[in-house]
Each structure stands twice: as C-alpha cells, then as structure tokens.
N, C-alpha and C positions, 0 to 999 in steps of 0.2 A: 694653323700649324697642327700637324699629325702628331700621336705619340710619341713616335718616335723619329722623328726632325729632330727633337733635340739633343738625343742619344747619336745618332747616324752622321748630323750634322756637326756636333761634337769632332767625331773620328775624325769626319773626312779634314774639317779646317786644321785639327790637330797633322795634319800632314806637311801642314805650311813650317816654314823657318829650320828644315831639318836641312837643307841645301841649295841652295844659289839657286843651279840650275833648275835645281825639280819648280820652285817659287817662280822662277822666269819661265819655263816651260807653261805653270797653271796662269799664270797670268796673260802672256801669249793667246792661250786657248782660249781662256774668258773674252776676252777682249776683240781679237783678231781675228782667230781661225773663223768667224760669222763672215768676212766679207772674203776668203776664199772661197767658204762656197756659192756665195752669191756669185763671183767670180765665173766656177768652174762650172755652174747652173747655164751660164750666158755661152760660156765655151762648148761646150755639149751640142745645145740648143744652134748656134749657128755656124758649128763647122759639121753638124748630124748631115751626110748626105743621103742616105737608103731609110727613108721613113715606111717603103711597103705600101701599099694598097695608089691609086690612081691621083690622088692628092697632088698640083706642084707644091715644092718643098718650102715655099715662102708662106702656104699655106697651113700648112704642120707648124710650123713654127708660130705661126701667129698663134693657131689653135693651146699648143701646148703652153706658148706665154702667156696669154690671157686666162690660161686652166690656174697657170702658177700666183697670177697675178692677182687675181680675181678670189683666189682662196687663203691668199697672204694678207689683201682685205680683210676679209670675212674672222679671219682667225686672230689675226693682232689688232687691226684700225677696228674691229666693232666689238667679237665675245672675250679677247681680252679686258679692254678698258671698261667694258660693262662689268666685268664679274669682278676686274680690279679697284671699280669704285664705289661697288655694293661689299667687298670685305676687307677692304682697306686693312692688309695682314703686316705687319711690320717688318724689313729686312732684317736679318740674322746680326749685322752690326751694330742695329738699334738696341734691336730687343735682349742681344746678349751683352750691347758695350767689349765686342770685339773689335780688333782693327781690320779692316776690308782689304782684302792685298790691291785692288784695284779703284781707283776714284768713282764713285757711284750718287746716283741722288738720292733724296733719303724717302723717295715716293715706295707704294705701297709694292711689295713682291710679289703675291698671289695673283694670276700664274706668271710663271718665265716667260716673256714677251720675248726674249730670244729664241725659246722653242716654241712658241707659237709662231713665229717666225719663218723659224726652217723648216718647220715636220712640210708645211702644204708645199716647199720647194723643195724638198730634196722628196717627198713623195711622187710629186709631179717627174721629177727625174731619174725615178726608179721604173716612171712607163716608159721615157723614153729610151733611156738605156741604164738596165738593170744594174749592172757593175758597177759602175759610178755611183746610180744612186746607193746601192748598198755599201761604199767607200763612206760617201757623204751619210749616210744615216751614221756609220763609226764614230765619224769625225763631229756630226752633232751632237750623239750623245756625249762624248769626248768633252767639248763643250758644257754640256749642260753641268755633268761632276765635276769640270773648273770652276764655274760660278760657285757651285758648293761650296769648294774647297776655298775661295778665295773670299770668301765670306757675302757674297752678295746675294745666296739665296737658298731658301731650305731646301731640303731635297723634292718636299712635295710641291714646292713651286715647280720644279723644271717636271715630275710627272703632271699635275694640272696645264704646262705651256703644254707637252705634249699629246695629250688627252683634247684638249682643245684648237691644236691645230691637227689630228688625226680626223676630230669629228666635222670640222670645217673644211678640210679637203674632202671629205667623202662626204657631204653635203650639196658642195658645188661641184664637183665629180659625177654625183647622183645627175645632176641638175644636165651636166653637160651629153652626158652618156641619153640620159633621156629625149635632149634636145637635139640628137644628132651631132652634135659641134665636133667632137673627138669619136 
C-alpha cells in the first residue's frame, strides 16, 4: 500500500451509500462491465472485415487472438500471481474492516488481476481498431475506480494491474513484432 491509498482510497469508497443508483452503477462496473469487454474484444475480432495488407482474414484474426491471448497469459496466469504471492498485500476490506459493496475473497490484492486482465486486451484492440479500443481503455479504467470504490481494491492495486499488463503486452508484442507473427 502506497501513501496515499489510504487517503485516495478513503475518498473514493466514501462515495458509496450516497444513492442507490450511483452504489448499483459502481457495483455493475466492478463486477460486470469485465466481461463486456471480453465480449466486445470477440465482436471486433470476428466481424473485422478489411485487415489491410495480403493476409486471408482468418489469418489476422488468429494472429491478433493469440497476440491477446498469449499476453492475457503472461500478464494475469504468471507476473500477476508471482508478484501477488511474493507481497501478499491485504484487501482494503481486511485491512480497514470496511464493508466491500461486492462479494470478494479475501486473497491477497496487489496487483488488480482485473487489470492485468484487460490492459493486454483492450491493447491488443486498440491495434486492431483504435476507437473501440480507446472506448474499452474508458470503460477499464472505469472499472478499475469501481473496484476502488466498492472496496475491493487500493488504488495502487488497479495502477500495478495496469503497469503489469502494459509491460506484459509489450513484451509479447516485442516478441511477436520480432518474429514476424503480426
């Protein structure tokens, strides 16, 4: 936990139980708006007709799935659970004895495995088609200050998910760009 996580963190939860709606909207977000984009990742991906260069288009598509696939890997199933079982940081509900607006387990926070999650997919979908992806970059971060808010995570959790699914796609990015694959 950062200095000021618990100042920031503070604020943000301090946001919750002021209205119904707003509580149901952050909660919605925390929870849900993760598999619209997964969603809108697949919908992009296989109705994309005009990928540009001599490629057929089943081709593109494998490429850029396996780019997303392959750095969704790397980002959550390995330098997450490595960095999150070397600082075992405590969720915001533990460590402050707040209430979580959302059911959570009480395993370790550092980093946000939801953003390490999205950044290498909604990155990967910002090569394919920019405007989307920068919809879905909104709508992640969007995401990540829900979890804040709803008590499931400091704020430096969701910049370390993001931090480490940034460097994880451009890792395996590097890797692909090098090898010809994209």
């Amino acid at each position: 936990m950062l200095p000021l996580d618990k100042e920031l963190f503070s604020f943000l939860y301090g946001l919750t139980g002021q209205s119904r709606v707003l509580d149901w909207l952050f909660i919605f977000f925390a929870k849900y708006l993760f598999w619209f984009i997964i969603i809108w990742f697949f919908w992009v991906i296989f109705t994309k007709k005009d990928w540009g260069g001599i490629l057929p288009v089943w081709k593109n598509r494998f490429q850029y799935l396996s780019l997303a696939f392959i750095s969704f890997v790397v980002s959550r199933g390995i330098v997450t659970n490595i960095i999150d079982n070397l600082l075992q940081s405590p969720r915001p509900f533990t460590a402050l004895g707040v209430e979580a607006l959302i059911n959570h387990t009480n395993v370790n926070s550092f980093p946000s495995g939801h953003m390490a999650s999205l950044i290498p997919i909604v990155l990967t979908l910002m090569i394919v088609k920019k405007r989307s992806g920068i919809w879905m970059l909104i709508a992640t971060l969007a995401i990540g200050l829900a979890r804040v808010i709803t008590g499931v995570h400091w704020p430096s959790d969701i910049l370390g998910g993001i931090v480490v699914g940034v460097l994880s796609f451009s890792a395996v990015y590097f890797i692909f760009r090098k090898q010809k694959l994209i």
